[in-house]
N, C-alpha and C positions, 0 to 999 in steps of 0.2 A: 302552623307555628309562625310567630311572628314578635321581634324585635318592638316593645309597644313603649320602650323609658327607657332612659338615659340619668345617670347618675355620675358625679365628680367624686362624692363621698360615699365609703360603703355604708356606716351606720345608717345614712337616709336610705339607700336602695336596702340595706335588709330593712329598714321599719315597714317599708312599700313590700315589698314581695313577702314578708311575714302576714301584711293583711290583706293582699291576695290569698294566700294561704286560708286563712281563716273567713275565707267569702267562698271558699270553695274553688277558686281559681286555680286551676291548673300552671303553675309558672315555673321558671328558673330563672336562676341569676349567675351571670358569668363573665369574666374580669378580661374585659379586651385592656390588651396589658401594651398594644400600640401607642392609643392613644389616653391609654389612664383611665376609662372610665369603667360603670357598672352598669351591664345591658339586664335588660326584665325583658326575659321572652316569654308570650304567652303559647301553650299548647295547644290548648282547646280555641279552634279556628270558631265558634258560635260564641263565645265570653269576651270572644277579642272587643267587641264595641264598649263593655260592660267595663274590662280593665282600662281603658282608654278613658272614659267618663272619668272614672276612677283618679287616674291619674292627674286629668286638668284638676280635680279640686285637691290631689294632695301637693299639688306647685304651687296652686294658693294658700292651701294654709296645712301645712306636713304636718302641724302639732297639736291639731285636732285629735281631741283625745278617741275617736274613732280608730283613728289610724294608728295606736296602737293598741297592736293586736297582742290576744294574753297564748296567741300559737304562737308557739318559740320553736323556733331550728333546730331539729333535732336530726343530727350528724350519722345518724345508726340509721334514721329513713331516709334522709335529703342524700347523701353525699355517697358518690362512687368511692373506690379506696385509694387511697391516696400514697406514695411511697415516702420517706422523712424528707426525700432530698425536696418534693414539689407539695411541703406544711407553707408555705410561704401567704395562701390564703384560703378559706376554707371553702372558695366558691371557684380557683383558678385553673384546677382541673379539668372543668365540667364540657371544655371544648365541646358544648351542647351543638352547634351547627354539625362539625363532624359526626356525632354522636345520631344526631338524626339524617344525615345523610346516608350511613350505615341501616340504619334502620327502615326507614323508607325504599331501601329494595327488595325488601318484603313486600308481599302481596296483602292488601288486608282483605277481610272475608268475603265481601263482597267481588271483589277484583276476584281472589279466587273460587270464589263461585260461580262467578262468568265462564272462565277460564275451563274448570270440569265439567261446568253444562254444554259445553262449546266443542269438548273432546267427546265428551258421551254422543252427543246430538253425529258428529262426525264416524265414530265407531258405529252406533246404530246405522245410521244412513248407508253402511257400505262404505266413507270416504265418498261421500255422496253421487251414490250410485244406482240407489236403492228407491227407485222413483216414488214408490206407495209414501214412503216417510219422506221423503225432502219433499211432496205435494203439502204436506200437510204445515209446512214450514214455508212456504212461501207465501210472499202478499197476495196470492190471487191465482189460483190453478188454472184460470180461462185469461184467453187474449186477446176478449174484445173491448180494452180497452179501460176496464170499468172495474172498481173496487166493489165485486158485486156479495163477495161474500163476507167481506167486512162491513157493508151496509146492513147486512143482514143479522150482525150480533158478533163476527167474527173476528173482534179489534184485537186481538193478540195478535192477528198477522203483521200490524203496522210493526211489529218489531221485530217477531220471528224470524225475517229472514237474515237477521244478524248472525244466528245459529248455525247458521249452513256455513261448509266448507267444500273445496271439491279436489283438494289436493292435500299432502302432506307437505309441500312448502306455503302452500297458501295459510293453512293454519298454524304454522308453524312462526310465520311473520307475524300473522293479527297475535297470539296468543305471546311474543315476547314484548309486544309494544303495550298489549293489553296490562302484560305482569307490571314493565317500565314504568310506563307513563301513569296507568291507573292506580298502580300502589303509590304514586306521588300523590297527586287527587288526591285519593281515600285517603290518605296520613292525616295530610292536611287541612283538607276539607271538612271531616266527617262521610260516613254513610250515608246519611241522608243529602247533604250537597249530590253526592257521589253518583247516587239513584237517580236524582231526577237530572242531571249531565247524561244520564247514558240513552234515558228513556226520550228526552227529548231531539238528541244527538240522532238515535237512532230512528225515533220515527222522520225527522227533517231527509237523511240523508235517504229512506227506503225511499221515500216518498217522489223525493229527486230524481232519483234513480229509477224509478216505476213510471214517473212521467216523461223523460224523456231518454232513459232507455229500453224501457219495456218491462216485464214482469220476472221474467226468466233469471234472478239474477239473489245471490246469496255474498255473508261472510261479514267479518266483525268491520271488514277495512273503513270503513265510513265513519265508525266510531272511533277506532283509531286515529283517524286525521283529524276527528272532533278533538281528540284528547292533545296530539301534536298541538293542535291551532291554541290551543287554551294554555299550554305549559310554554309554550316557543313565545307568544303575545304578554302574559305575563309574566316570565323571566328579563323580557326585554325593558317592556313599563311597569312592573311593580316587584323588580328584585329582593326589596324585603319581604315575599309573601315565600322563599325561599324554595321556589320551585325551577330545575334548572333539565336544562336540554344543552347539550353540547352544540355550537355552532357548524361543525362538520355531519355532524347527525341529521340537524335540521337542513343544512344541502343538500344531502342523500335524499333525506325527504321529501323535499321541493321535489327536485330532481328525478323521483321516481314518479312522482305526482304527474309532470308535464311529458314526462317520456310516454308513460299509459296512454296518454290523450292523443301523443303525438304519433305511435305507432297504431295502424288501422287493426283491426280480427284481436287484439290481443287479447279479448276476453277476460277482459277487467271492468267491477260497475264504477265506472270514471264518475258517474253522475253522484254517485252515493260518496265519494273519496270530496268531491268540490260540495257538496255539502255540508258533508262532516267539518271540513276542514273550515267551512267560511261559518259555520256555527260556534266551532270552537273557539275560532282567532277573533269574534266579533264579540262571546260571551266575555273574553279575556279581557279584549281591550275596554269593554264598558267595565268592567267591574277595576281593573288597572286605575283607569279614569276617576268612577268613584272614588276608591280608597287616596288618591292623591290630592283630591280635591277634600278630604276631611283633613 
């Protein structure tokens, strides 16, 4: 979701958001009453470029008989319910940022799909106890060194060991930051964004982790700090992509990060957490970059 027009007038901002409307664009329109004007948020994070083109040619020319669209507003689909005292506009309601704030701490399917294959996988394994099955989850059941059975056909491991867990706080942690941070992503992203964040995140952070702390090691935490690094970096530089992290949360975060590192035996994959996290905070900042730079 993202804020992609600005309007003084409403009759211009409905003509624009009615022929979004009729392009298929997912949008809303809603009346920041601070400063008077009429915001056009788009939903669909893959059309965002498409409204955006969109919009430079209707500030060149709004009365391009394109742009008016024969979809009209229809109050029975568009509009929440409204009480007489707040009829004052028929789009003033929509406190859409609230509205998706609420909604975005939902998990979307994906997010919780991770999340039940991550409890199953843990339930199976014993609470990962159960050696036959967490072998079979890890990047490499031998320690010499060498990704011997993933050379051989076995590339599911570069990610399987996301799956493992070995405690009920350890899962416990990944799988609320998982629900957090990932149903923020997923909202706003799409699924497919979503997928290849995790798969990538994941194979960077196993891989880190495999090389320089050995084989032996499981759990979502790597992705997780991928997901922190990407919503902490874009909140900070691209606040209108409306993804937000508390700043005392992101302390904690830091903070648990460098205490791992900093206490010795903790039996934590530190490697796969500074992964994740410099994958995340580096996809953020380049894509932050981008979108400021259009």
């Amino acid at each position: 979701m993202r804020s992609i027009a600005t309007f003084k007038e409403e009759k211009i901002a409905l003509r624009f958001w009615n022929f979004l409307q009729s392009e298929d664009i997912e949008s809303s329109l809603e009346e920041d009453e601070l400063n008077k004007e009429w915001l056009i948020w788009v939903l669909d994070e893959e059309k965002i470029t498409l409204a955006i083109k969109s919009y430079e040619e209707f500030k060149v020319k709004p009365d391009d008989p394109k742009f008016h669209s024969t979809k009209k507003y229809d109050p029975k689909l568009n509009e929440p319910n409204i009480t007489d005292q707040n009829k004052k506009s028929r789009f003033k309601n929509y406190n859409l940022r609230e509205n998706w704030a609420k909604q975005a701490k939902s998990p979307g399917m994906l997010s919780l799909s991770l999340i039940i294959t991550s409890v199953a996988v843990f339930l199976l394994s014993g609470m990962g106890q159960n050696v036959e099955i967490v072998n079979k989850f890890l990047i490499t059941e031998k320690l010499n060194g060498t990704l011997s059975e993933v050379l051989n056909g076995e590339v599911w491991r570069i990610i399987t060991p996301i799956f493992l867990h070995f405690s009920f706080f350890h899962i416990l942690f990944n799988m609320f930051w998982l629900h957090d941070l990932g149903g923020q992503i997923e909202k706003r992203k799409g699924s497919r964004f979503f997928l290849l964040f995790i798969l990538i995140t994941a194979i960077i952070s196993n891989l880190a982790q495999f090389k320089l702390g050995g084989p032996a090691f499981g759990g979502m935490s790597g992705v997780v700090y991928g997901l922190f690094g990407y919503v902490w970096i874009k909140s900070k530089f691209d606040p209108g992509d409306g993804l937000f992290i508390h700043q005392t949360t992101a302390l904690i975060m830091l903070g648990w990060f460098f205490l791992c590192f900093a206490v010795k035996d903790f039996g934590i994959a530190n490697w796969a957490h500074a992964g994740g996290l410099v994958t995340g905070s580096a996809w953020g900042y380049i894509s932050a970059v981008r979108w400021n730079r259009k």
